[in-house]
N, C-alpha and C positions, 0 to 999 in steps of 0.2 A: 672545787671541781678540777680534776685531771684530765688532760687533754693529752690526745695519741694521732700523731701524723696518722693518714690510713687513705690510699691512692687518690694523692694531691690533692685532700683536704685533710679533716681534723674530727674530731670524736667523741665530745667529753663525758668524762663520766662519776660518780658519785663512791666512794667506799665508804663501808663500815668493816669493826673487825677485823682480827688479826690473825685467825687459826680456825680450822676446821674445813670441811668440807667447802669448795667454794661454789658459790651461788653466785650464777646472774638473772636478774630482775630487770624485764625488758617491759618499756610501756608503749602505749597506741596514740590512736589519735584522738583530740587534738594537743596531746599533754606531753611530757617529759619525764624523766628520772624523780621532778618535784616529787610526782604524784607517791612513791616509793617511803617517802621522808619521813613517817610515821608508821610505817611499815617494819623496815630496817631494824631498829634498836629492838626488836622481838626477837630476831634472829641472829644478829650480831655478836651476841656472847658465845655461839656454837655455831659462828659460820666466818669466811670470809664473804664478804657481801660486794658485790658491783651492780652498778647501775646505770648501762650508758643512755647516751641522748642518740638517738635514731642521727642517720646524717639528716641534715636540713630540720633538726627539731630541737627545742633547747638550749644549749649552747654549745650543740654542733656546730660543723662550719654547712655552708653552701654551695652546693655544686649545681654545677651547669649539667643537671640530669635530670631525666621523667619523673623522677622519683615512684618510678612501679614498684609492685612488692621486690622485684628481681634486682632493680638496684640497690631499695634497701638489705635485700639478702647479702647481697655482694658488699656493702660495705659491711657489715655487721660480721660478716666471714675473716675481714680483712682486722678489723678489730680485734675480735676473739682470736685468731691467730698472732697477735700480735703481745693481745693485753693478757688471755686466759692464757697461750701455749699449748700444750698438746696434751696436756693431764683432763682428768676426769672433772664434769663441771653438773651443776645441778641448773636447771633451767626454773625461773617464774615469770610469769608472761598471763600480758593484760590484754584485751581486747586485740589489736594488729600485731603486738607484742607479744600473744599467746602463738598467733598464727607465724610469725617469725621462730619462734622459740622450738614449734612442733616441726618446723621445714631446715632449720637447724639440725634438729634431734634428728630426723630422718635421714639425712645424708649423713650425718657423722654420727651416727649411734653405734658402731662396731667399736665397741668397750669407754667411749668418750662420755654418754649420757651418764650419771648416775641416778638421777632423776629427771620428774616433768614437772611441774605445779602448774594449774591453769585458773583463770576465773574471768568470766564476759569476756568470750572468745571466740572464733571461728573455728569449730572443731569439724565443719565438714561444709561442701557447697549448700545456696541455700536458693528456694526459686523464691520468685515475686510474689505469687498467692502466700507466701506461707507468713509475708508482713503485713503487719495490721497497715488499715489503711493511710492513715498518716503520716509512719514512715516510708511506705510504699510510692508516695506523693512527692516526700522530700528527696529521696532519694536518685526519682524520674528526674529532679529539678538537676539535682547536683550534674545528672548524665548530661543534661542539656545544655549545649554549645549555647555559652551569653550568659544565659540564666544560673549555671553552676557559680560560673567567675566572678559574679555582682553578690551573688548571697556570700562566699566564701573569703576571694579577693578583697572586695569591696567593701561588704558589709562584716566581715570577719564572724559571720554567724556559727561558727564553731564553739567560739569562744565567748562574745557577747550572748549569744543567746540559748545556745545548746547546755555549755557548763552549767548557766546560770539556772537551766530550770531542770536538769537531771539532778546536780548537785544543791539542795535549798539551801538556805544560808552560808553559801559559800565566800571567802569574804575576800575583800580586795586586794588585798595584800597577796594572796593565793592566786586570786585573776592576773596582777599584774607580773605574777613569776610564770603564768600561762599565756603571756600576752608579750613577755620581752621578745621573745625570739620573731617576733611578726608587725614589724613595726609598720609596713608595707605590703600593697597587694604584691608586688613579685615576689615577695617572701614568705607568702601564705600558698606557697605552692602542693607544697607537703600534703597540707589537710583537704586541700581539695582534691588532689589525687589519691588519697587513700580511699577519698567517697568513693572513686571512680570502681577503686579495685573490686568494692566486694562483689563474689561472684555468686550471679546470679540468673536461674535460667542459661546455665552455661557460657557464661560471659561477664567479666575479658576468658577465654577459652584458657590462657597459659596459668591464669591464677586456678583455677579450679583444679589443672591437673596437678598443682602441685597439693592442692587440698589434697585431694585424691587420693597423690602420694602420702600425703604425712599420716593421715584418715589409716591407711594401709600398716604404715609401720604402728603406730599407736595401739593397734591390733595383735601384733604381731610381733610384739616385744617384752614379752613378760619375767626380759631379767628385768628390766626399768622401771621402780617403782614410780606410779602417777597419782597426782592429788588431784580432784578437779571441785574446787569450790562453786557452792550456789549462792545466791540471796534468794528472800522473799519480799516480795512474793517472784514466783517460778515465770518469766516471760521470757521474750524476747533473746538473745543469744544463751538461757539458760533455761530454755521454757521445760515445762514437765515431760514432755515427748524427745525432745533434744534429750536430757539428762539421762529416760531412760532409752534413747539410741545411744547412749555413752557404755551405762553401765552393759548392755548387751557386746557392744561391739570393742571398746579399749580395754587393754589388757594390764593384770597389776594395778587397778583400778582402787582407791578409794577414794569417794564422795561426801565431801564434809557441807553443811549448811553455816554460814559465818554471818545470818543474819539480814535484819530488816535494810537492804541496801537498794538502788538502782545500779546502773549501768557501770558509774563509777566508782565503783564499792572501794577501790583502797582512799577515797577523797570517804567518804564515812561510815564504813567500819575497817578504820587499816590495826585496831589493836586484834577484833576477831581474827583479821586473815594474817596476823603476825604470827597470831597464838596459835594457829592452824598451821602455818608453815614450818612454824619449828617444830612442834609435837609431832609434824609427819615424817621432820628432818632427823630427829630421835630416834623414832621407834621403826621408820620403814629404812634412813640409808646408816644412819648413826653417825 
């Protein structure tokens, strides 16, 4: 792992490869660059590949911040200006990594994007009805003062118990490369405010508009070629109604299925979404 100062902290992050278009591959929560690790060597022969760790996630450093999306944008800017420079970059983005990757692309998209890649992500705001009722329930929990801080803080239920039953068989050795960076509830600060961000019913108000924003530009960008991967079955951040608001509404648009996955599809199908990433990297930016 390489590590990049980036306003009085640190950054680290993952390369593959030596030539070619450069890729960066951004992940959510509650995971890191690991998640990427199997991913990578698909792309890697016809890419320069980066994979950083969020600040406060992986083997970033720790800062004395909210960690809202706004912070992490702001370091991940601070980053990319530092580690990418000012050339052309292709973006792949997981779950809050998706949604960084699209609010990236949106502000800097005048000739910088060459691509988007996306898969289980926030592609637009989403309200309360539209969750099944269980995550509906957990999610009220995470909003609630006490009750967020004991399941997250506390009980590190991110990782103890959410990995463990999105991801089956997932093995220990992988938990404890998902569990170094939070050795502590003040260091589990990250994942419990990402819960906080997703917006919903129009709240936190600042994240949605930036949804909004990126929602906008994704539209409205069809020099940029965009990948947006599914699993099956079709639910939740990729359900059948989402997918076809995608295909209606993003522009330069293809839609690839990479397979029988859940939530965190590059932890078990990361050869499909490698092989889909470089095939789209071939034939749509070359």
């Amino acid at each position: 792992m390489e590590k990049t100062e980036v306003l009085g902290s640190w950054m680290a992050h993952r390369s593959a490869g030596e030539s070619g278009p450069l890729v960066v591959f951004l992940h959510g929560n509650p995971t890191s660059s690991h998640l990427w690790r199997n991913v990578l060597p698909h792309v890697s022969d016809q890419a320069r590949c980066l994979a950083p760790d969020l600040i406060g996630m992986g083997a970033s450093g720790k800062s004395d911040i909210g960690y809202r999306f706004a912070d992490h944008a702001r370091y991940l800017d601070a980053w990319m200006e530092k580690v990418v420079g000012d050339g052309e970059v292709v973006l792949v983005g997981h779950d809050w990594g998706g949604a960084l990757a699209q609010d990236w692309a949106a502000r800097h998209g005048d000739g910088r994007v060459a691509g988007i890649a996306l898969i289980e992500t926030f592609l637009r705001p989403m309200r309360w009805a539209q969750m099944v009722p269980q995550a509906a329930e957990m999610f009220r929990a995470f909003r609630t003062s006490g009750v967020g801080e004991r399941m997250v803080l506390d009980d590190n239920l991110f990782i103890e118990r959410n990995l463990r039953r999105l991801v089956p068989g997932i093995s220990e050795q992988d938990l404890d490369a998902y569990r170094a960076p939070y050795p502590d509830a003040a260091s589990r600060l990250p994942m419990l405010q990402w819960a906080r961000e997703l917006p919903l019913d129009g709240e936190p108000a600042d994240v949605v508009d930036r949804m909004v924003a990126y929602g906008t530009w994704m539209g409205r960008s069809p020099e940029v070629p965009k990948l947006l991967m599914t699993v099956d079955p079709a639910q939740g951040l990729a359900s059948s109604e989402i997918i076809a608001w995608a295909r209606e509404n993003m522009s330069a648009l293809r839609i690839e299925q990479v397979g029988e996955a859940g939530h965190h599809a590059p932890e078990q199908v990361p050869d499909a979404i490698g092989q889909a990433v470089a095939r789209w990297l071939k034939e749509e930016i070359g």
